[in-house]
C-alpha positions as semicolon CSV with decimal commas, in nm:
position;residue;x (nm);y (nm);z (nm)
1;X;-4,327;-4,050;0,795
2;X;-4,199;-3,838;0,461
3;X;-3,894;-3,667;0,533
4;X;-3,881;-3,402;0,208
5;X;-3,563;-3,439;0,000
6;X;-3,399;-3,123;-0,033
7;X;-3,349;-2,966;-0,372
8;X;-3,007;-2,790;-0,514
9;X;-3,067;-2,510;-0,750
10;X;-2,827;-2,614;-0,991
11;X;-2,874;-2,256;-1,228
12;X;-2,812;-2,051;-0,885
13;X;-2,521;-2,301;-0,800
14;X;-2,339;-2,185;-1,122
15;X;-2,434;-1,867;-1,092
16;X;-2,262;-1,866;-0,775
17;X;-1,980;-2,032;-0,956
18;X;-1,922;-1,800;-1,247
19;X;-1,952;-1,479;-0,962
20;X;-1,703;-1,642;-0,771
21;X;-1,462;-1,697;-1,039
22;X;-1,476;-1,318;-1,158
23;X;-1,440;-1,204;-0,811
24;X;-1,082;-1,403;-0,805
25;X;-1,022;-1,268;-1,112
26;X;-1,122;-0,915;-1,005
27;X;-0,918;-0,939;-0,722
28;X;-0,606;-1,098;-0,922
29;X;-0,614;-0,782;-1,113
30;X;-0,669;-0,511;-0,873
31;X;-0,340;-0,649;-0,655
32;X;-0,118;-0,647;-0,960
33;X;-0,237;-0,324;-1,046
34;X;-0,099;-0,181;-0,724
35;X;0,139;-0,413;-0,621
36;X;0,429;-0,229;-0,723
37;X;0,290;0,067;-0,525
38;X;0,292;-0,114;-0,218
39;X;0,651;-0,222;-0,198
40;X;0,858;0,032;0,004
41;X;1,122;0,071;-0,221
42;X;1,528;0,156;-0,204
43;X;1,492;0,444;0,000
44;X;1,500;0,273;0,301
45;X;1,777;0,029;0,236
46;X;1,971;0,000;0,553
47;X;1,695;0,086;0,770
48;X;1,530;-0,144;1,011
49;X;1,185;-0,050;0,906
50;X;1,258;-0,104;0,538
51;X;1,319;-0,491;0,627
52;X;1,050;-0,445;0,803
53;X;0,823;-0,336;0,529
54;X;0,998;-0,572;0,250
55;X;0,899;-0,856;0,459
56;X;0,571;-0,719;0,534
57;X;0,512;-0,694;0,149
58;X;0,625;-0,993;0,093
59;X;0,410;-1,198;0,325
60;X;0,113;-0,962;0,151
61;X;0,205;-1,072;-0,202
62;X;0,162;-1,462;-0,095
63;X;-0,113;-1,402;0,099
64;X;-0,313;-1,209;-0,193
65;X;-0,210;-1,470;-0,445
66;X;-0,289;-1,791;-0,222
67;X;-0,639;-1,586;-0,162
68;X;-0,702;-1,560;-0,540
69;X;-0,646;-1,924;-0,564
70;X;-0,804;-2,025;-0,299
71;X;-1,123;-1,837;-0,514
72;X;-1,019;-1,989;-0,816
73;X;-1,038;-2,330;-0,644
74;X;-1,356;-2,268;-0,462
75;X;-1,537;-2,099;-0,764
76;X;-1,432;-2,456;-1,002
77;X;-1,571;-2,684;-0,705
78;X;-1,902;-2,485;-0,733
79;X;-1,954;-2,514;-1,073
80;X;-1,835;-2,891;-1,076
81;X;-2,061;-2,956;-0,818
82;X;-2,387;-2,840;-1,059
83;X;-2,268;-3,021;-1,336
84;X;-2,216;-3,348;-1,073
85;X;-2,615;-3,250;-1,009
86;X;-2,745;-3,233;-1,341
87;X;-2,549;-3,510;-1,486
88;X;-2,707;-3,697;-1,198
89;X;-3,066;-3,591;-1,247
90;X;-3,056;-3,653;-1,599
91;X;-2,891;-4,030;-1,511
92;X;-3,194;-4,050;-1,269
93;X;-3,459;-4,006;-1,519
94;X;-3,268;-4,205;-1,793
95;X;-3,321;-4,530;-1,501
96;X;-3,712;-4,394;-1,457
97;X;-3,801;-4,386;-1,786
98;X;-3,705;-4,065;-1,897
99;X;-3,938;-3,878;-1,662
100;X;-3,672;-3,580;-1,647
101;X;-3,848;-3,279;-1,753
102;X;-3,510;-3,104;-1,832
103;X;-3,329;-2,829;-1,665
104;X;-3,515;-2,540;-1,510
């Protein structure tokens, strides 16, 4: 029985790739832009809820950067991954005789 071999839309696959990247990017941006509002400043220096809040920033600041790398990351394993694809098509049809009709 034929099972049909799935097919990866390598264009739509870097697409996805290039999006991804600008979104981490995008959001890189938009948290420096306002990071400095979001500290709570020296106004509440002695205060409990000023800790509070300086820790609280803090553990926002990692998590926003470790998010935009965790884009970064994901976005470069996307676009590696259609290059893997069409490096291997075009090794495929180099073996068959050069039946590779090219990218689509």
């Amino acid at each position: 029985m034929y099972e049909p071999v799935p097919e990866v839309d390598i264009p739509g696959l870097t697409r996805v790739g290039g999006t991804t990247e600008e979104a981490s990017v995008s959001w890189a941006q938009a948290h420096s832009k306002h990071a400095a509002g979001l500290a709570p400043g020296t106004s509440l220096d002695g205060w409990a809820t000023g800790a509070a809040l300086t820790t609280a920033d803090q553990g926002w600041t990692s998590f926003m950067s470790r998010l935009k790398d965790e884009l970064h990351s994901f976005a470069a394993g996307l676009t590696q991954s259609a290059k893997d694809y069409q490096a291997a098509d075009e090794a495929a049809a180099q073996r068959t005789g050069g039946a590779y009709g090219g990218p689509r």
